[in-house]
C-alpha positions as CSV (number, residue, x, y, z in Angstrom):
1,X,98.2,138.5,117.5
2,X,95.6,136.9,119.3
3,X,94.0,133.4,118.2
4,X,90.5,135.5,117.5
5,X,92.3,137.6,115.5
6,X,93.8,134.9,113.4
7,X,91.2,132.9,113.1
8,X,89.3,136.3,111.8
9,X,92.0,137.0,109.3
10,X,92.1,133.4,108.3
11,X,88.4,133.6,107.0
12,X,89.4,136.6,104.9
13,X,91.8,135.4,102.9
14,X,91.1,135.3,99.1
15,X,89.3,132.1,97.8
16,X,92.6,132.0,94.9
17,X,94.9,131.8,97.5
18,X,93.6,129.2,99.9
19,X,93.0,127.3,96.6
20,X,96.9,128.0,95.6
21,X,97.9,127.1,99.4
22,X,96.3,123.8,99.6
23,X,97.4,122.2,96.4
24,X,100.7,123.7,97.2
25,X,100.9,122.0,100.4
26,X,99.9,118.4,99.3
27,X,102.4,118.5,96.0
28,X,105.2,119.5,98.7
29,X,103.9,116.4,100.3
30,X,103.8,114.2,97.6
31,X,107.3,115.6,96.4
32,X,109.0,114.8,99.3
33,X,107.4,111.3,100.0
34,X,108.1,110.6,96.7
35,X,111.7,111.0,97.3
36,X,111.5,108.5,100.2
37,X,109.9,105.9,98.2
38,X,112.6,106.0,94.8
39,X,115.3,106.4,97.6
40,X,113.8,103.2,99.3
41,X,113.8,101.3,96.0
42,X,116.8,102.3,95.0
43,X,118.6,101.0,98.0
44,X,116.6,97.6,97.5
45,X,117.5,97.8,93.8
46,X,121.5,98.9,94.9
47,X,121.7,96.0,97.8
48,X,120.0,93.5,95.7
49,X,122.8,94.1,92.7
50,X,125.7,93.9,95.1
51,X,124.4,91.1,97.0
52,X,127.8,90.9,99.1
53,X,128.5,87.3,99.6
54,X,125.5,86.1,98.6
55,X,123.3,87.3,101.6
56,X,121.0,89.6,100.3
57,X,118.3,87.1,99.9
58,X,119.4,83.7,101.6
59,X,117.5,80.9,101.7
60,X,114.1,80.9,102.9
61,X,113.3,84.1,102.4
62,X,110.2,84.3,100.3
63,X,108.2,87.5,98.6
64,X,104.7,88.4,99.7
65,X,102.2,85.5,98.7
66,X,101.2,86.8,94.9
67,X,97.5,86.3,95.0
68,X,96.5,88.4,98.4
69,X,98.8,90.7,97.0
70,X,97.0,90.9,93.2
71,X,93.7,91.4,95.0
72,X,95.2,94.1,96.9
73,X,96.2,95.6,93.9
74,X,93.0,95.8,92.7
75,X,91.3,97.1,95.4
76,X,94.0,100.0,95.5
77,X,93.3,100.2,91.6
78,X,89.3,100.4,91.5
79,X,89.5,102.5,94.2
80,X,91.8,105.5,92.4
81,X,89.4,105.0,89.6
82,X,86.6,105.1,91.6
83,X,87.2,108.1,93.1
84,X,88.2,110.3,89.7
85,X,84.9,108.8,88.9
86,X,82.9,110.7,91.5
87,X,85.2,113.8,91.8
88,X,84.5,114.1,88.2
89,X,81.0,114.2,88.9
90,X,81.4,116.3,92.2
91,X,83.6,118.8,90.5
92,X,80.6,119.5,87.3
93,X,77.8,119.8,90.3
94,X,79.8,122.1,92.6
95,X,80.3,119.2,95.0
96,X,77.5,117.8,95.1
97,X,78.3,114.2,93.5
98,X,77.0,111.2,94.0
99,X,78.0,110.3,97.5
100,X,78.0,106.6,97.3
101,X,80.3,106.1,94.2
102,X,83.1,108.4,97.2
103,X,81.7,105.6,100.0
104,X,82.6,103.0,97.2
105,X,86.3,104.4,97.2
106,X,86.3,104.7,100.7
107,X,85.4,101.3,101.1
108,X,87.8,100.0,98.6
109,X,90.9,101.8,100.2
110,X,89.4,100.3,103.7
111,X,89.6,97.1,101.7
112,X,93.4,97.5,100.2
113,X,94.7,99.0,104.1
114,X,93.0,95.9,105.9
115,X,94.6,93.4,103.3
116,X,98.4,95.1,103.3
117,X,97.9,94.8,107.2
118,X,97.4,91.0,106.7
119,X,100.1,90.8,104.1
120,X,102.8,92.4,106.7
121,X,101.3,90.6,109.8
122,X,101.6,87.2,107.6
123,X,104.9,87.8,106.2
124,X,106.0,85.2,108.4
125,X,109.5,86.1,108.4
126,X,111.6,85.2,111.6
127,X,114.9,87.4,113.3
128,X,117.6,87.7,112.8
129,X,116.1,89.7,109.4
130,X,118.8,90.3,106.5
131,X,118.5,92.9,103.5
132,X,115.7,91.4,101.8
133,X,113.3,90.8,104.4
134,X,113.8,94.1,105.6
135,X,113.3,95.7,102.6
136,X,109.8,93.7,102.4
137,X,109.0,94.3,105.8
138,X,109.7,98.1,105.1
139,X,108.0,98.7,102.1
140,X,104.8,96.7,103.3
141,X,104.4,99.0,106.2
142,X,105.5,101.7,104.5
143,X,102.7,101.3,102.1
144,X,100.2,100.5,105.7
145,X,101.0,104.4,106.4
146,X,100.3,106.1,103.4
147,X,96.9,103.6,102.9
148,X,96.3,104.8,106.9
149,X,96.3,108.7,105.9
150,X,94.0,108.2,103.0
151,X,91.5,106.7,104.3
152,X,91.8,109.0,107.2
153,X,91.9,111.9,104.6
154,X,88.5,110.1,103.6
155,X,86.5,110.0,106.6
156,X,87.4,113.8,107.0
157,X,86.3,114.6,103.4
158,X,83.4,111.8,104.4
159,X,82.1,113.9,107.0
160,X,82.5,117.3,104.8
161,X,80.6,115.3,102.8
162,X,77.6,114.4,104.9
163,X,76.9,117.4,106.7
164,X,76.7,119.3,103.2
165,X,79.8,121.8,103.3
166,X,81.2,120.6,100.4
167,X,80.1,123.8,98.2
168,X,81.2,125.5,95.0
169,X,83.8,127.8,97.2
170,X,85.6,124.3,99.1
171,X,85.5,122.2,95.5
172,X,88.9,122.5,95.7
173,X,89.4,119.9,98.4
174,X,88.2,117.2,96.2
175,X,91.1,118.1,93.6
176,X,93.8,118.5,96.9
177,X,92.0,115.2,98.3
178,X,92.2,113.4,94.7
179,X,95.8,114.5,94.8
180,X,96.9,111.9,97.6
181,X,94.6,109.9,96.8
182,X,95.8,109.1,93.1
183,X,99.4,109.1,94.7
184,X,98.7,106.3,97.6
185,X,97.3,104.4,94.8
186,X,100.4,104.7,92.4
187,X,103.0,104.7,95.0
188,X,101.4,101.6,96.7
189,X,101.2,99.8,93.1
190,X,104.7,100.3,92.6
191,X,106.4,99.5,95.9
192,X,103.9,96.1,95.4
193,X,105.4,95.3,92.0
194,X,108.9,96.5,93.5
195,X,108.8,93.9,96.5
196,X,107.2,91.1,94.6
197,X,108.9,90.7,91.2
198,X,111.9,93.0,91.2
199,X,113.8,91.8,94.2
């Protein structure tokens, strides 16, 4: 099959399915990132409980500093809500909502990546690292990805956005969009809380 002739098939495919395909494919994504995350918590959680001679945290080792982190938080937080705010709205007007509550949440989840960025680049931990710094280190940066793909995930949807092809028949991106969205925001919450007061 040629490329023209799947690219002309692709375009015929029923509006229900791409629909069913999309959200399919982002809650496979979620699913499975999920998994990585309770896995990575529950290693921190496991190592942290056996503490074998005493050197899962030595001394020295500190958690993240608690107020960049709680403003973090926040901007991770008004940004979820932010954004069900205007998909709301975009989902009642057949995507046409109100473009600069979605630049608000955009700008917010800028806000949260650039500050876990300065969190890990400040950690200020030095080698040789043991169990707990690694498990900071890891699920600060870990966080830095999934931030990284949704804001990327927001330019895109940006751009959809600002040239107008947002309509009725592709309002089912904002729900696949809001998907990850709502997910980097929990998921980024709770490895914050995890590395911060639970380890």
């Amino acid at each position: 099959m040629s490329s023209s002739t799947a690219l002309e098939e692709m375009h015929h495919i029923a509006p229900h399915i791409r629909v069913g395909r999309a959200r399919a494919g982002v809650l496979m994504l979620i699913l499975s990132d999920s998994l990585s995350v309770v896995a990575l918590m529950a290693a921190g959680g496991y190592l942290n409980a056996l503490n074998t001679e005493n050197q899962f945290k030595i001394a020295g080792d500190h958690a993240p500093a608690l107020l960049p982190g709680i403003l973090v938080a926040i901007a991770w937080l008004l940004s979820g809500l932010t954004y069900y705010w205007w998909a709301r709205g975009a989902q009642k007007n057949a995507g046409k909502g109100q473009t600069i509550i979605f630049v608000v949440a955009l700008v917010l989840m800028i806000a949260g990546l650039v500050g876990q960025i300065w969190i890990g680049a400040t950690l200020g931990y030095a080698a040789p690292f043991h169990a707990y710094v690694s498990l900071v280190l890891f699920v600060t940066w870990y966080s830095v990805v999934h931030l990284a793909l949704a804001v990327i995930i927001g330019l895109l949807l940006l751009g959809r956005i600002l040239r107008g092809r947002l309509s009725e028949e592709h309002s089912y991106i904002i729900g696949v969009t809001g998907y990850w969205w709502y997910y980097t925001v929990i998921s980024a919450l709770i490895m914050w809380l995890f590395a911060s007061f639970f380890v």
